[in-house]
C-alpha positions as CSV (number, residue, x, y, z in Angstrom):
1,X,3.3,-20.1,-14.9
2,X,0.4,-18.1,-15.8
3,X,-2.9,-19.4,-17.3
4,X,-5.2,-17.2,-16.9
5,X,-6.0,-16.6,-19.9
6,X,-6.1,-20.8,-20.5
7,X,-9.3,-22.4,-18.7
8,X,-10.1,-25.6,-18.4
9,X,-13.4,-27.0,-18.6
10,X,-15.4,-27.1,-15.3
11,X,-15.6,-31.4,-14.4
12,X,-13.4,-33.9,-13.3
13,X,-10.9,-35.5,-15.4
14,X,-9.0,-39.0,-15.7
15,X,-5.8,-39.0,-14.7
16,X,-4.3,-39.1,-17.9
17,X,-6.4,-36.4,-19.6
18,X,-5.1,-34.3,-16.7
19,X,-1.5,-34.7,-17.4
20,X,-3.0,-33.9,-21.3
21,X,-5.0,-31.2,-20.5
22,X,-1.5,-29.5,-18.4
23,X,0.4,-30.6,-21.6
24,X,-1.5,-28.4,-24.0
25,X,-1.9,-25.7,-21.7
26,X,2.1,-25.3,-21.8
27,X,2.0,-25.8,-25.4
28,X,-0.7,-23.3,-25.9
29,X,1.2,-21.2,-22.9
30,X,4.6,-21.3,-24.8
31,X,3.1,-19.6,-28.0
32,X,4.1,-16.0,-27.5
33,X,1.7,-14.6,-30.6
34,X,-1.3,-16.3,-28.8
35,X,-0.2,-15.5,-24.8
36,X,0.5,-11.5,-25.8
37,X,-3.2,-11.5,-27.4
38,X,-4.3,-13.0,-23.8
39,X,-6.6,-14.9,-26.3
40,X,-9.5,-16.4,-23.8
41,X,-9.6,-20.4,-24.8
42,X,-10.8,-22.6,-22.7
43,X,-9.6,-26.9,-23.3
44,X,-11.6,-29.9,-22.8
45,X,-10.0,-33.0,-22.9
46,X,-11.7,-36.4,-22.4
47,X,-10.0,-40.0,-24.0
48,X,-7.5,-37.6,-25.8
49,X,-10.0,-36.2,-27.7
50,X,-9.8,-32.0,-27.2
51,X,-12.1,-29.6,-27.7
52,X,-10.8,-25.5,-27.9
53,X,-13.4,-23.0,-27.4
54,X,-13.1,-19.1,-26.6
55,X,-11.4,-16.3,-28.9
56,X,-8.4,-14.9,-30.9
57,X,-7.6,-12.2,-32.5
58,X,-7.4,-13.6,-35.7
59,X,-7.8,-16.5,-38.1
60,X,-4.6,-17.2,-38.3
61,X,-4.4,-17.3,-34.1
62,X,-7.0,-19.7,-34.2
63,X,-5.7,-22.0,-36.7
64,X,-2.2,-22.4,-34.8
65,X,-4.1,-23.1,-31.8
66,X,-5.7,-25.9,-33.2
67,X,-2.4,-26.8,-35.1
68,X,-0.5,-26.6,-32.1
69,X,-2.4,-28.7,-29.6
70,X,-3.2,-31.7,-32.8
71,X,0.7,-32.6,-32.4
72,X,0.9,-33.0,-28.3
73,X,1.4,-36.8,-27.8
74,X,-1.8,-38.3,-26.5
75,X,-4.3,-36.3,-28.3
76,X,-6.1,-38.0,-31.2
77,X,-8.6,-35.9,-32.1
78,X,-9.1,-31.8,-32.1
79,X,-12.3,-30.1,-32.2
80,X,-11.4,-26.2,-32.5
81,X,-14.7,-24.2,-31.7
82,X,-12.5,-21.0,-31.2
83,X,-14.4,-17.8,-32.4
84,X,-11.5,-15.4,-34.1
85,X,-12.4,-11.7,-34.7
86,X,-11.5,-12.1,-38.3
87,X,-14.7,-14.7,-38.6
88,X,-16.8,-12.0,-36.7
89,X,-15.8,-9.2,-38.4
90,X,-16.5,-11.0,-42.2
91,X,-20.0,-12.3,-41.3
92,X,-21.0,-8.6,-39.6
93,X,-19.5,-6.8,-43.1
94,X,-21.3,-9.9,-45.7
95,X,-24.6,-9.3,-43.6
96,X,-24.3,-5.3,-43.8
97,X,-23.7,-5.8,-47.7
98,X,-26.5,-8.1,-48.5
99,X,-28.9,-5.8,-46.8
100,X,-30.5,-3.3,-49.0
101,X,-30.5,-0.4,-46.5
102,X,-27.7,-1.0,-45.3
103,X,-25.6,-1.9,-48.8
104,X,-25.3,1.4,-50.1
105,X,-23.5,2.8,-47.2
106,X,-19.8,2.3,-46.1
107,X,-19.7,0.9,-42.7
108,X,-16.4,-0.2,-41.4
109,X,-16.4,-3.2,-39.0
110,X,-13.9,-3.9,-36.1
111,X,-14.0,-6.7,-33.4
112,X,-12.6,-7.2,-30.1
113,X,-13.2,-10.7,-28.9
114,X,-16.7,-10.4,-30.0
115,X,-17.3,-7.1,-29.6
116,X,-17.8,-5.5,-32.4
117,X,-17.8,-1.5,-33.6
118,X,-19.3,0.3,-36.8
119,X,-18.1,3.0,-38.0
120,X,-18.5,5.3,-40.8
121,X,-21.2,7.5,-42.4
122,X,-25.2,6.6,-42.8
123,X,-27.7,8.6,-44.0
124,X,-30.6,8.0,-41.5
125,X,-31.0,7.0,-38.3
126,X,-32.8,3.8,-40.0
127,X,-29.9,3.1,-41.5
128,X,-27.9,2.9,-38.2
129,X,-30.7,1.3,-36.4
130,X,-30.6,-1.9,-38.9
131,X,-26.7,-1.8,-39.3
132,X,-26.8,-2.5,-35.0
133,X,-29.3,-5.0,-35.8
134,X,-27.8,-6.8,-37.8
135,X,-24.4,-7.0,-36.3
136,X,-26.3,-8.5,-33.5
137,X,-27.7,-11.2,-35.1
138,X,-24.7,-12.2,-35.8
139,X,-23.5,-15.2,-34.5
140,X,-20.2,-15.0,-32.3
141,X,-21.1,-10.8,-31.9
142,X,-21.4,-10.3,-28.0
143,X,-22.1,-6.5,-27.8
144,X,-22.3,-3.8,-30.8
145,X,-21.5,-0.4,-30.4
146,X,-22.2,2.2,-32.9
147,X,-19.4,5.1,-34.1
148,X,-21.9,5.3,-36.8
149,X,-22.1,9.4,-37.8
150,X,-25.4,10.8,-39.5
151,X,-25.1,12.6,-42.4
152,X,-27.7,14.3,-44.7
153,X,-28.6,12.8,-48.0
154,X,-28.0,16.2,-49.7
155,X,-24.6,16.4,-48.3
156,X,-23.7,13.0,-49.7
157,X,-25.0,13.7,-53.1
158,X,-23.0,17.0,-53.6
159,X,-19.9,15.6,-52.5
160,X,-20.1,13.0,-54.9
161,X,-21.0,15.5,-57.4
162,X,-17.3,17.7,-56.6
């Protein structure tokens, strides 16, 4: 069995939050919508209480995770500090939005475990500049790349005007 994808945190365990800690690995391991992500998590057990950290693809990934590893016998508490993309990818698109260079343009946002892509049409380089920025400042982003393309103001106009 495969965890690579499962970590543990990095400090000696009791011997009972060890046989925990391989108890929700398995559970977490026999959840074939989180394994075929190869969602990064990391546990922490300590006195049965469990902590989830790392990343999923989605909300709903990081909800089950949490769900999941609440109803493995021992554990009586869950703290689930995973990161999904779906969290990332609504805070990057609220801060574009309630910026006002930024608002009047269309910039679609994707995520990959934290890394995040615009893409979509600005009219200035200003424009793509502060879009980076703020995706940045977002917490949970780990890198930003731009797909942003440039387009004249003129341009814009007349097409609207079609």
């Amino acid at each position: 069995m495969a965890h690579e994808y499962i970590e543990s945190a990095r400090r000696a365990l009791a011997p009972h939050d060890e046989r925990l800690l391989l108890a929700l690995r398995r559970v977490l391991w026999d959840y074939e919508p989180l394994r075929a992500t190869r969602a990064p998590l990391v546990l922490d057990v300590q006195d049965g209480r469990v902590r989830l950290e790392g990343r999923t693809r989605t909300e709903a990934l990081r909800v089950i995770a949490g769900y999941l590893v609440s109803f493995v016998p021992g554990v009586v508490a869950v703290d689930n500090a995973i990161v999904s993309d779906d969290q990332v990818i609504r805070a990057v698109a609220d801060a574009l939005a309630a910026d006002p260079l930024t608002a009047p343009h269309v910039i679609r946002v994707s995520a990959r475990y934290g890394e995040v892509t615009l893409a979509g049409e600005v009219t200035s380089a200003e424009a793509e500049a502060r879009a980076v920025e703020l995706a940045r400042a977002v917490p949970g982003v780990t890198e930003v790349r731009s797909d942003l393309a440039r387009v004249r103001p003129e341009d814009v106009a007349s097409a609207a005007a079609s």
